[in-house]
Structure formats: C-alpha cells, structure tokens
ZAZATOR-773595 format. One record per atom (N, C-alpha, C): z, y, x. Coordinates in steps of 0.05 Angstrom, whole numbers, plus 5000, padded with zeros to 4 digits. Example, Ala and Ser with C-alpha at 12.3 -4.5 7.8 and 13.67 -1.06 7.14 Angstrom:
% residues 2
515648865264;515649105246;515649345264;514249555257;514349795273;515750015258;
This chain:
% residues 524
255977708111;258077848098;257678148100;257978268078;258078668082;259778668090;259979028094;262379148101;265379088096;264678918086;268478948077;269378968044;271278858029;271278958009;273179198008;273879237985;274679557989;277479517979;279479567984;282679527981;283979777958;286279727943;287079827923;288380167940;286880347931;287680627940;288980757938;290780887958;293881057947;296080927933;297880957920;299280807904;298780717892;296080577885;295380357863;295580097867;297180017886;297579707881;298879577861;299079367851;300579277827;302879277829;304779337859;307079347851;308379657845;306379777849;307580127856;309080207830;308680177810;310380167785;313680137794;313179887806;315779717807;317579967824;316480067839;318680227859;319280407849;322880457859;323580647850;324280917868;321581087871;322281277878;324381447898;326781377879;329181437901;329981317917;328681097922;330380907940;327880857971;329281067975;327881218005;329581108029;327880988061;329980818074;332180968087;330881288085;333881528101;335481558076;335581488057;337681418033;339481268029;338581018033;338580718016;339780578046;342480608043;344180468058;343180108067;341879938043;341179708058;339279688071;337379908062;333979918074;334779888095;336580218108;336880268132;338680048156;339879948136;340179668151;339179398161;337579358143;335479208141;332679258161;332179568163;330379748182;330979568209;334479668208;335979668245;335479348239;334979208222;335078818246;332278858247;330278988240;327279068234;326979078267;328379338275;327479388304;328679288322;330579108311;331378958336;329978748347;328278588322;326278438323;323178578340;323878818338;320378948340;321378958374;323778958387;323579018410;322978758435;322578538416;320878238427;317978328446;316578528432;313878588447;313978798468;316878928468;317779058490;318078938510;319478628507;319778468534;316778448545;314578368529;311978368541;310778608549;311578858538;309779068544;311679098574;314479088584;315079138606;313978938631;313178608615;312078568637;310778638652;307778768635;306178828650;305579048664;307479318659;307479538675;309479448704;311579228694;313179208722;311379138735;308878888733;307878808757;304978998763;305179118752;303179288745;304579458781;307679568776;308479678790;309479628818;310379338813;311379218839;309479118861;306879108849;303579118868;303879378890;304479628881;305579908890;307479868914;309079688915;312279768931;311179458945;312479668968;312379488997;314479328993;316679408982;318679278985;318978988970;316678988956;315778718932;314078498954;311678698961;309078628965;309578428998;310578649012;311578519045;312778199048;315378189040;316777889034;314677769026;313377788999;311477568984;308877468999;308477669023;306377609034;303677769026;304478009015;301878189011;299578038992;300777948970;298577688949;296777888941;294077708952;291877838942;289277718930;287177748911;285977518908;286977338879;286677168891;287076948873;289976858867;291076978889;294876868889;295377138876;295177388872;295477598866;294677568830;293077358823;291277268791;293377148791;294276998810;295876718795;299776888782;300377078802;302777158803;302477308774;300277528764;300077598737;298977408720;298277168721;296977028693;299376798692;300976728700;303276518699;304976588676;305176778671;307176768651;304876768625;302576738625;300976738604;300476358601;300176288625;300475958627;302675848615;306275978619;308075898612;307775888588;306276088573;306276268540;305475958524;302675888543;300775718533;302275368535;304075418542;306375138552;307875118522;307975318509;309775288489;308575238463;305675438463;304275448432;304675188425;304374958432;304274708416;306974708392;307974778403;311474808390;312674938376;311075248383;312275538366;312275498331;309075388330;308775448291;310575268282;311575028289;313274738285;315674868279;316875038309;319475108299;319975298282;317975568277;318175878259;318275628228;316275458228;316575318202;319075138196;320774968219;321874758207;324674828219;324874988235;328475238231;328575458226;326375518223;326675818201;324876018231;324076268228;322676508240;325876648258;328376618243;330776718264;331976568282;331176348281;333076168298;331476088317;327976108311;326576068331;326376358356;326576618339;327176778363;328876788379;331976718358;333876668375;333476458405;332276308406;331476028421;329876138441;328576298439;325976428453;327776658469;329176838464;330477018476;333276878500;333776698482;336176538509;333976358524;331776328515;329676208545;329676458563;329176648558;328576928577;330676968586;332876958574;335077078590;335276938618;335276678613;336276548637;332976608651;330976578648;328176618669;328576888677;329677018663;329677368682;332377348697;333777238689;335877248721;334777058744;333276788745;332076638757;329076848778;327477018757;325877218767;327277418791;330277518784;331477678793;332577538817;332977288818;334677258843;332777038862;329977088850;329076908870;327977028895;328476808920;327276818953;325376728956;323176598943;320676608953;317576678929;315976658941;313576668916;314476398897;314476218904;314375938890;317076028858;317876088875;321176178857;320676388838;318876558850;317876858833;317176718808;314776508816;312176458804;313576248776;315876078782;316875948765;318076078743;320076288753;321276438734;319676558714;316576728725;315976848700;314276648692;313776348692;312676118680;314976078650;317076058663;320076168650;319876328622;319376618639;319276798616;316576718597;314376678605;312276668576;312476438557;314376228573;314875888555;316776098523;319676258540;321376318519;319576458500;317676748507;316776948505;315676928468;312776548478;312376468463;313776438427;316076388432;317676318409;318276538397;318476718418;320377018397;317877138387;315677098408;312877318396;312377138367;312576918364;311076858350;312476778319;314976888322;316176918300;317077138287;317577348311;318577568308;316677758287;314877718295;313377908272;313077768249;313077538242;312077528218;315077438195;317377438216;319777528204;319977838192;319577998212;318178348209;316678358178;314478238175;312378278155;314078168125;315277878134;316577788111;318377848093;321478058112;323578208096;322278438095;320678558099;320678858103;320578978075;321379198071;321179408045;318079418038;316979308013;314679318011;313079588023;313479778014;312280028017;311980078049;313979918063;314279988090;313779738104;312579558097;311579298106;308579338132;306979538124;304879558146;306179728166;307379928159;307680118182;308879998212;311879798189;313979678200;312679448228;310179268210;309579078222;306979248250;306479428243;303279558259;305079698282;308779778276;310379888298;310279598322;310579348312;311179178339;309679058362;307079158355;305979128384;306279438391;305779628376;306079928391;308479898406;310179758403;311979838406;312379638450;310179548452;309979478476;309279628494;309779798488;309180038509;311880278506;314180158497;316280208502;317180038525;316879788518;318379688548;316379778581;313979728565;311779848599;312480158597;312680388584;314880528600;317880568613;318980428600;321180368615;320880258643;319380078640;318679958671;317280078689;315480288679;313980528697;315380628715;317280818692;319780948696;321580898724;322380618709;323880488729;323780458748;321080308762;319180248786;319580538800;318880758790;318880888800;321281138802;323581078789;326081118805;326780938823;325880708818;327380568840;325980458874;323380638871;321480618891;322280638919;324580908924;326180978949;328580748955;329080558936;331080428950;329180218972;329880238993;329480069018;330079789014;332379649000;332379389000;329879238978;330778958977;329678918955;330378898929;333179058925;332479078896;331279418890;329879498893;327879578890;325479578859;325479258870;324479008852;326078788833;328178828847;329678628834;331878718801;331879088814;332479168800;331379168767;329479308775;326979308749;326178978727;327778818759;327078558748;329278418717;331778608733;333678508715;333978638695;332978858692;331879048670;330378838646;328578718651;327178578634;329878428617;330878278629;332778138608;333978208583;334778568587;336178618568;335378568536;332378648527;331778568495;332978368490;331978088509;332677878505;335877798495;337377978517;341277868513;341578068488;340678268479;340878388450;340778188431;337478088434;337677868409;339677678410;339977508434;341577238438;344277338409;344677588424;347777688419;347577708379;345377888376;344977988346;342977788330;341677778329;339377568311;340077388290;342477228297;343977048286;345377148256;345777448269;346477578241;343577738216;341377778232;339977878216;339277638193;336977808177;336677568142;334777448150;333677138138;332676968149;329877088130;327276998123;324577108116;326476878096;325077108066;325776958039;323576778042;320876818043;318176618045;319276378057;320576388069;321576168089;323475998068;326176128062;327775988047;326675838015;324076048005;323275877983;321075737989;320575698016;318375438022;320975118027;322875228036;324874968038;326874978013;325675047991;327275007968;329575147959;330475347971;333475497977;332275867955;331475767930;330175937915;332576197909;334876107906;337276197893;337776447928;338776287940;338876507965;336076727979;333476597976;331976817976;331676957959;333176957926;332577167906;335577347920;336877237922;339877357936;338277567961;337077487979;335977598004;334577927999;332977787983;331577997961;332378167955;334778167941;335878297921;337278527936;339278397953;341278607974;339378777997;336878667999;336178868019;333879028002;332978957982;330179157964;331579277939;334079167928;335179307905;337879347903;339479357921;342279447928;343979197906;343178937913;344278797893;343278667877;342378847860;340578767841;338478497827;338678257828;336878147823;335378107795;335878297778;334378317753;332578507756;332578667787;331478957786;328178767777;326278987769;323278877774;322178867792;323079007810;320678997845;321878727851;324378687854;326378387865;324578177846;324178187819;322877917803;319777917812;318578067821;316478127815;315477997846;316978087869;316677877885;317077667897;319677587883;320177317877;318477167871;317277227839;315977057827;312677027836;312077247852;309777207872;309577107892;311977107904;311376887928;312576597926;313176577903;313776327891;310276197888;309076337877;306276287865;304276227892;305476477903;303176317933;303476137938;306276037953;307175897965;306075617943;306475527924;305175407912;302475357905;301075597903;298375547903;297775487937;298875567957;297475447983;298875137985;301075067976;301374787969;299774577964;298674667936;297774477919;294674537907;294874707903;291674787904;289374827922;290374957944;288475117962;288674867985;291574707985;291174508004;292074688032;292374878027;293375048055;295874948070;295874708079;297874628103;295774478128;297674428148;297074218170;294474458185;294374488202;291874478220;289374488218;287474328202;285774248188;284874498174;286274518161;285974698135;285174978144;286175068172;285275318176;282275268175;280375128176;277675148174;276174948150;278374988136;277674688109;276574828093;277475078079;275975328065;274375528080;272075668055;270675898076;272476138069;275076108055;276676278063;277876308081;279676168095;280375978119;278976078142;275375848144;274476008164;273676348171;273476558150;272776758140;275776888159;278676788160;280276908166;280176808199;279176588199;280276498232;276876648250;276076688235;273476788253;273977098266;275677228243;276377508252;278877598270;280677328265;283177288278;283077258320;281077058310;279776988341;278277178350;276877378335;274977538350;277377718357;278877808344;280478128356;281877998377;283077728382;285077618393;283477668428;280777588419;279277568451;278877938452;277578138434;277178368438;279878528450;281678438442;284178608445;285378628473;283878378496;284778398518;280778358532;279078388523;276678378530;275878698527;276478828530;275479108519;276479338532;276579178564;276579338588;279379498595;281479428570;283279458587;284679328599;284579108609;286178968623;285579018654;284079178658;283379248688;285879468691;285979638672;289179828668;290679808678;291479538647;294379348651;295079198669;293179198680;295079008702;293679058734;291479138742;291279238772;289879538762;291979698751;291179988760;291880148788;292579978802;293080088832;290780048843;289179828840;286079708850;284379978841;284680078813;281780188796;282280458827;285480618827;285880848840;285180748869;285180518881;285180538905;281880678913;279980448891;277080558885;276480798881;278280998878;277581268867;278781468882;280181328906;281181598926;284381518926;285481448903;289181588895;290181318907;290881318936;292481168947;294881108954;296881448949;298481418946;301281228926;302881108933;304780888910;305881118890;306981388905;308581528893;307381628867;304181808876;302781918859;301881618831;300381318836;299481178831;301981098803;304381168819;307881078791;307281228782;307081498785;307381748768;305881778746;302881698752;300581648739;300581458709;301781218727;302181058707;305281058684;307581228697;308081258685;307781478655;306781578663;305181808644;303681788623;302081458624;300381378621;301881178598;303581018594;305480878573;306381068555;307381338562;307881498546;305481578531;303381688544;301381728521;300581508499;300781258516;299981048498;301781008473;304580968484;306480968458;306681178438;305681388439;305281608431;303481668405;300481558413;298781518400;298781218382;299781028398;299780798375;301880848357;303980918353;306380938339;304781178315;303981368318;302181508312;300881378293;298381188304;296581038281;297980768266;301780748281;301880548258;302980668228;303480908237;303981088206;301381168188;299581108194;296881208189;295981018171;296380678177;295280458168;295080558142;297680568125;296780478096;294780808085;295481038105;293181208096;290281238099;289181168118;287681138130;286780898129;288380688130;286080388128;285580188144;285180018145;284879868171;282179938179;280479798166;278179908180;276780098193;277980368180;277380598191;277980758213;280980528223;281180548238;280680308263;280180088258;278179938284;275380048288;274080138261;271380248267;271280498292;273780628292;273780928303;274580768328;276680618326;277580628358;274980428368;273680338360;271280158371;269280378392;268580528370;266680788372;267380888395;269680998394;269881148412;271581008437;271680728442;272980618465;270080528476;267980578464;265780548481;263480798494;264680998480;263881228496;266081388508;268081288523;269381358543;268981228561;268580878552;269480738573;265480758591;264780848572;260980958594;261581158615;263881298595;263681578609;265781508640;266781258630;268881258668;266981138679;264880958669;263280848690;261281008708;260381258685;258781498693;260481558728;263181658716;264281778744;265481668761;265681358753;267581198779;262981158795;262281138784;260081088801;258681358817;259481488803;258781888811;260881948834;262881728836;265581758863;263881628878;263881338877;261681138894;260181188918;258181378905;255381498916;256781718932;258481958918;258582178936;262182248947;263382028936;266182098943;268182328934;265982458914;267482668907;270682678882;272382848891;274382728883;274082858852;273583148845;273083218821;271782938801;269782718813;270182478801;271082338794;272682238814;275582168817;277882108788;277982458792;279782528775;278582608756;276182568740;275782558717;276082168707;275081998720;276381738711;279481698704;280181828710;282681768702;283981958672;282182248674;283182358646;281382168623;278382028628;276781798615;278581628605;280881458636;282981308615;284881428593;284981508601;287281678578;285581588557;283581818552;282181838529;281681528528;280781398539;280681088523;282480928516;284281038523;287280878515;287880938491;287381258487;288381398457;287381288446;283281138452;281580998423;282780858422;283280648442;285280298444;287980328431;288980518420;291780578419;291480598383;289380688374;289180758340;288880518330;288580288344;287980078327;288279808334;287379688361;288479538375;290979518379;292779648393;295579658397;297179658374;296679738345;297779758327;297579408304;295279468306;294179228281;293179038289;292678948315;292078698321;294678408309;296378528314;298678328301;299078378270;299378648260;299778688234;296778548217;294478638225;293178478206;293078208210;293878058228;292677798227;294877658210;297577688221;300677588195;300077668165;298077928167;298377928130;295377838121;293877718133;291977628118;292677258123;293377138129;294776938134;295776838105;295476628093;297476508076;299876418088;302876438065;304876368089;305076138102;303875848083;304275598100;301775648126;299575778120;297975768146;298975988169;300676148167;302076388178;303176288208;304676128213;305876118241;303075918263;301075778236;299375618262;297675778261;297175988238;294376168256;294776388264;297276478273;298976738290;298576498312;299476238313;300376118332;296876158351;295776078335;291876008347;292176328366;291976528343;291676838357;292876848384;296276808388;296576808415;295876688433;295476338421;294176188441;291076388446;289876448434;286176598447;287576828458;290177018455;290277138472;290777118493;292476938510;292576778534;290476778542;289476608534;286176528550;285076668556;284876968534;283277158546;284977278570;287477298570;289177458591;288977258627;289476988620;289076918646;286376838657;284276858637;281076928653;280377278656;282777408642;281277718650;283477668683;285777568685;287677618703;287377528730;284677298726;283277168744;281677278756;280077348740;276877488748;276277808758;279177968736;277978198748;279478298766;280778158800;280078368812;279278218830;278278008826;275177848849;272978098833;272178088803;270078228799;270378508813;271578598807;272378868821;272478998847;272978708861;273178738898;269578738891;268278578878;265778478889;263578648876;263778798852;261778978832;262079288836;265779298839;265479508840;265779798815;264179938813;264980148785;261479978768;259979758779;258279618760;259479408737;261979308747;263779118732;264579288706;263979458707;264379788678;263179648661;260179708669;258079688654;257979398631;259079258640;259578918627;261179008608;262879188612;265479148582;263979428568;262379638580;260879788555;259479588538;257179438544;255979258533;256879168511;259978968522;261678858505;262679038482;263579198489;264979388471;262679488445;261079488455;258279548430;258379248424;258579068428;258478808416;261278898396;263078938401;264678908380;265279098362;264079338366;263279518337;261679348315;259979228326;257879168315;259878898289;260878758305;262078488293;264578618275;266578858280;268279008264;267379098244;263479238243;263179338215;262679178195;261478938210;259478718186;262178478178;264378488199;266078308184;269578458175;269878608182;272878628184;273678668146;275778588134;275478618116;278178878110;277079068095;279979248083;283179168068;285079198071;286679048060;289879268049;288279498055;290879628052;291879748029;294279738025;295979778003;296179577981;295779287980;296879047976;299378927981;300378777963;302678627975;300378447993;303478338006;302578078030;300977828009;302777697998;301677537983;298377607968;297877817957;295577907949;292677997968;294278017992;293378048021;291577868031;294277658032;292877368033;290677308033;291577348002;289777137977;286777347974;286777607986;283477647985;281677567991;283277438013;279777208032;279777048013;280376877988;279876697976;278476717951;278477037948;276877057919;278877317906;278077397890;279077587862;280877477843;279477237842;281577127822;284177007832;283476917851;285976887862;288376997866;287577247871;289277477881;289877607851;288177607819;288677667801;292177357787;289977217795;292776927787;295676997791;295977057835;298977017835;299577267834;297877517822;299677737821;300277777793;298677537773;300377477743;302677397745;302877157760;305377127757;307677297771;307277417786;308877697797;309277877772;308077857748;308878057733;308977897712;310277627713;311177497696;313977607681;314677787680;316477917671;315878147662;316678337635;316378657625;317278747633;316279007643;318679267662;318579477635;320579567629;320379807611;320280057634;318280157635;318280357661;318980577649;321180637624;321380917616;324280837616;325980527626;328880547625;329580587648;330380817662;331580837688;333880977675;336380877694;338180947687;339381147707;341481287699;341581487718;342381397754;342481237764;342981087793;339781077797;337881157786;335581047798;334580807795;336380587774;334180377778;332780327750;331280087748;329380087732;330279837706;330179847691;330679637677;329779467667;330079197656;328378947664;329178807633;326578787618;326778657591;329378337601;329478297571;331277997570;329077737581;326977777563;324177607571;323977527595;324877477611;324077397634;322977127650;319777127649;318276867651;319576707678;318976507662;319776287694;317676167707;317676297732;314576117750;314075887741;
C-alpha cells in the first residue's frame, strides 16, 4: 500500500455547501447544547486518565504503600493491570449492548458499575479488597469507553465532529491532573484518607452521568439502524437545524446514513464478527486499528504512566513531595498540547500529524536514553534533570497525535454496523498491551535499567515506518464517507449520491440564515 490516499482539502467536502455559515456553536443555542451532553460524555476518559495518575501517585505515599504491604514486583503489576483485566471481563458484552440498547443506555450502565466500585475502592481494608474494586472499575469502565465516543462522533455538528471526537481521549489527562493535584494536596494528611480521599474523587464523572445521560440524544445511526427513521430525522433536525427537517445539511445526512447503513447491510455484508476480516477493506481497517491500539501504549510511555516514581528513583529524585509536583506538572503539559492537536485535526490532517509525533517521539525518547545512561555511569545530576525535561518533550510528540486520534480515527473509519465490535477489538488490544507493559516494565526496569530505553527507540522507528506506508488520510469527510474510503471511490461516490438526493438552491437563504430546500425531494 502507498502513502495514504489524499483526503478532500479545506472546505471541500461534499457537505460544505450544505452549511450554513451562521450557525456557529457560540451562537446556535442547540449546538451549544448539544456541545454540553458532548462533554459530558467526553468526561468517561477522565475516569481513566485519573486512574492512572492516582496510582501513579499513591506508589508515592506511605500512607497507601505501608498498610498494603509496600507491593512491589509483580503484586505492584498486578495492583496496576487489574482494572485492565476487569476492562477485558467485559469486551465480550460492550459491542452487543452499544448495538442492541442503544450507545446511551450502555454508558449509562457502565457509569452506575463505577459508582458503586469506587466507593468499594474507597472503603476497602485490605489489598484483596483494593484489588477487587478496581477489577470493579475496568468491568463498568468498559461499557462507557466503548460507547461514549462513538455516541460523541455520531450526534456531533458535522463541522465539529473531529475536533469534538480527537477532544475525548485528550481529554484523559484532565482527570490524571486532577488526581496529580489531588495526591498531592492530600499527601500531608497522616491518616489514610490520604488515599482514600483521591479515591473517592474518582467516582464523581461517573455519578454525573448516572444522574445526566438519560437525558442526553441517543446516536441517530443507532435509531435508523433499529428502524426509528422518523425520530432520528427529529434528532437531526433539533440539534443541526434548530428544527428544521427540510433544512439540506438535516436531508443530506439523513439520507446518507440511511445509505450506509444499508449498503453495510446488504451489500458489503458488514455485520457479525466475521466480516471485520471478510473484505480487504475490513482487513485494510483492522490492521491499522490494531497496530495504533498496541503503539499507543507500546511507545514507551507507559513506563511514565504508571511507575514514574521508579524512572525518578533511577535518576536521583527521591523525594514523594518533589516526584507529585513533577508529575503534577507533567498532566498539565500533556492536556495542554493534546487539546491543542485536537483542534489541528481537520487542519493539519491526520497523518501529518502521526508522522510528526512518530518522528519526533523517537528522537527524544534516544535522547532520555542518551542521559538516563550518562546518570548510570557518572551519577551526575545535570543528567538527571535533563531526562526529565526529554519527557516532557516526548509527551508533547505523544500528545499531537496519539492522545488525540487514537480513538477519533479508529470510530470514523469504522462502518457503523462494524463500529462498536471493532472499537470493541481496539480496546480489547489495548488491554493487552497495558497489562503486559504493566507486568513487565518494572521487572524490566529493576533488571535493564536505562538499556530497557533502547528496546522502545527501536520500536518506535518500527512504527514510523508502518504509519507512512499504511495510515490512510481521512480528513474533512463526513463519517459515512470516511468509512466508506477503505472500500473504494465508488463507494464513497454511491452513498454520498444519495446524500444529495435532494436540490439545495444555494442562492435561497432566507433572512434567519437558513437554506432552502427544493419540493423534489428524493426518497432513499
């Protein structure tokens, strides 16, 4: 396969016609409503991003570490990879339910699992008890991750569909600062909530949704895959055209994801399991889905995320106080810069931006090996403390593209019936990669040393290499057209006919800003 094919540039997608201009989301009373159930949903990967700075943090405090028995080793692997085991307890179940009660009712389900495992986390007396609860949290975790976004991708404001969807993993490093934060206000209390505190912290996204979700709009893709055509043109209508369902952007995507949804029906054969590798479109999507899914936790940061107290103990900074401070500092830059490149997507590109953050997450991550091994030899701390300004800088590469688009591209190149089992596949390979990185690296690390580096530079040039020759461009497409690129041209020429199965007179705007829509109006 080349480079990539090349995606429709600037406002040239086929629907850009359709939009009307004025209807901007700091304007447009439903957008901005529609936005707020947007980020209520986006704050699902907050519960994950706080996991891992809390335990990230509670490794730090005596007041965790002492009671539990000082876990180190392999019980110290098992206490961070359990809630990735719990995660992996559920995949069988997640795509079943986002498809057969809808993408809101399955988060809903997923968030009242966490609620009750984070008070269970919070009030437990032994490791065994610790270890169950966050088994707890990754079973619920499962359901909300794996609906939440591609609920995100499905209502969103076309125009604002990448940014929206490339905000909810960035957006996991809102809850891992919060929990930095936290950890480290709450480091001086002497008892144990200390820990327990921070613990009960986690719950809250979750009792948000329990509470709100129920009221957000269900994914139209959803309602016109179960027949309910009349209420997703309704869905449509009140949140993209203030009403409106004659507007043309409202028909135009109607009648397009009417067409997918049908052509992955009945033509393409796109249901069941199977099918993700039944086409070389299919496999073409699951080959790139699986590679970022393993790169995205293979690519040396997970030595960070989860024992950056180990990397500092290696490098001199032994202190808990300095080691919070560090890390908290360290979520902020991250959230900073990904939120950053999820506004960038539709300018910039996808590719251009995995190519860059590839590039350059492999000449940083040489350059910490340079000086965690330049500490090694001579102890000097000026070494030291350049590995750590190295992380930064590799976080910012990891932050342009990884943190942003690992979830946004894989939901929009997805057909929707194949959408919740090959999101579902993605998290399941992310697990795997998380509880063999959660396992291994900090036996590798007690035992290699700043040589255990050298293995993920290697790697990391392995996956420039596999990002240029396969990743494909996709930006400024609808979803549906998105899709349908891995399948061909014509394909993506077909259901975006019938998307414009209807005449727009683009010179009748009336004075409200909207557009007006011939009598003609084809029927899918």
């Amino acid at each position: 396969m080349g480079a990539g094919a090349t995606a429709v540039n600037g406002l040239d997608a086929s629907f850009a016609h359709l939009i009307d201009p004025r209807r901007k989301w700091y304007s447009n009373r439903r957008i901005i409503t529609l936005n707020a159930w947007i980020v209520l949903l986006l704050i699902t990967s907050s519960t994950n991003g706080y996991d891992g700075s809390m335990m990230n943090g509670l490794q730090a405090l005596p007041q965790w570490s002492v009671p539990f028995g000082n876990p180190s080793g392999g019980k110290l692997g098992l206490l961070n990879a359990i809630q990735n085991i719990g995660a992996l307890a559920g995949y069988p179940f997640a795509p079943y339910l986002a498809d057969g009660i809808g993408r809101r009712r399955t988060v809903f389900l997923g968030a009242a699992i966490m609620c009750v495992a984070t008070a269970l986390q919070t009030a437990s007396q032994s490791v065994g008890m610790f270890i169950g609860a966050r088994f707890l949290i990754g079973f619920g975790l499962t359901f909300a991750a794996n609906a939440a976004p591609m609920l995100v991708t499905e209502i969103s404001y076309p125009t604002y569909r990448a940014p929206l969807t490339s905000l909810y993993n960035s957006l996991w490093y809102s809850g891992s600062i919060i929990a930095a934060w936290t950890i480290y206000g709450t480091f001086k209390i002497k008892t144990t909530w200390a820990w327990r505190l921070p613990s009960l912290l986690q719950g809250l996204p979750a009792i948000l949704q329990v509470i709100l979700v129920l009221f957000a709009p269900e994914s139209p893709r959803w309602l016109i895959s179960k027949g309910r055509d009349a209420e997703a043109l309704k869905t449509l209508a009140y949140y993209h055209a203030d009403g409106n369902e004659q507007d043309p952007l409202v028909q135009y995507e109607f009648q397009e994801i009417k067409a997918a949804i049908e052509f992955d029906r009945t033509v393409a054969s796109n249901v069941g399991w199977k099918a993700l590798i039944a086409t070389p479109g299919n496999r073409k999507r699951m080959r790139i889905i699986v590679a970022l899914a393993f790169f995205s936790q293979w690519s040396g940061n997970g030595l960070v995320s989860y024992y950056l107290n180990k990397v500092f103990d290696q490098i001199g900074i032994t202190g808990s106080s300095t080691q919070l401070l560090i890390n908290g500092i360290l979520q902020i830059w991250n959230l900073g810069w990904a939120v950053f490149a999820s506004f960038m997507v539709n300018r910039l590109g996808r590719r251009f931006l995995f190519l860059t953050s590839a590039s350059l997450m492999t000449v940083f991550y040489t350059a910490q090996a340079i000086c965690f091994a330049r500490y090694a030899k001579n102890q000097a701390p000026a070494a030291g403390h350049a590995v750590i300004a190295f992380i930064f800088l590799f976080y910012a590469a990891y932050d342009l593209a990884f943190t942003p688009l690992i979830v946004s591209y894989t939901v929009e190149i997805l057909p929707y019936h194949l959408r919740a089992k090959g999101f579902n596949i993605f998290n399941f390979v992310i697990s795997l990669a998380l509880i063999f990185n959660q396992y291994v690296n900090p036996i590798a690390l007690d035992a290699l040393g700043w040589k255990y580096y050298l293995v993920y530079v290697c790697w990391l040039a392995v996956e420039f290499v596999f990002l240029y020759f396969f990743l494909v461009e996709t930006k400024n497409r609808t979803l549906e057209e998105t899709a349908a690129l891995f399948d061909g041209e014509d394909v993506i020429e077909q259901i975006a006919a019938k998307g414009e199965g209807h005449e727009v007179r683009e010179d009748a705007v009336d004075e409200k800003g909207s557009y007006g829509v011939s009598d003609d109006i084809a029927k899918a």
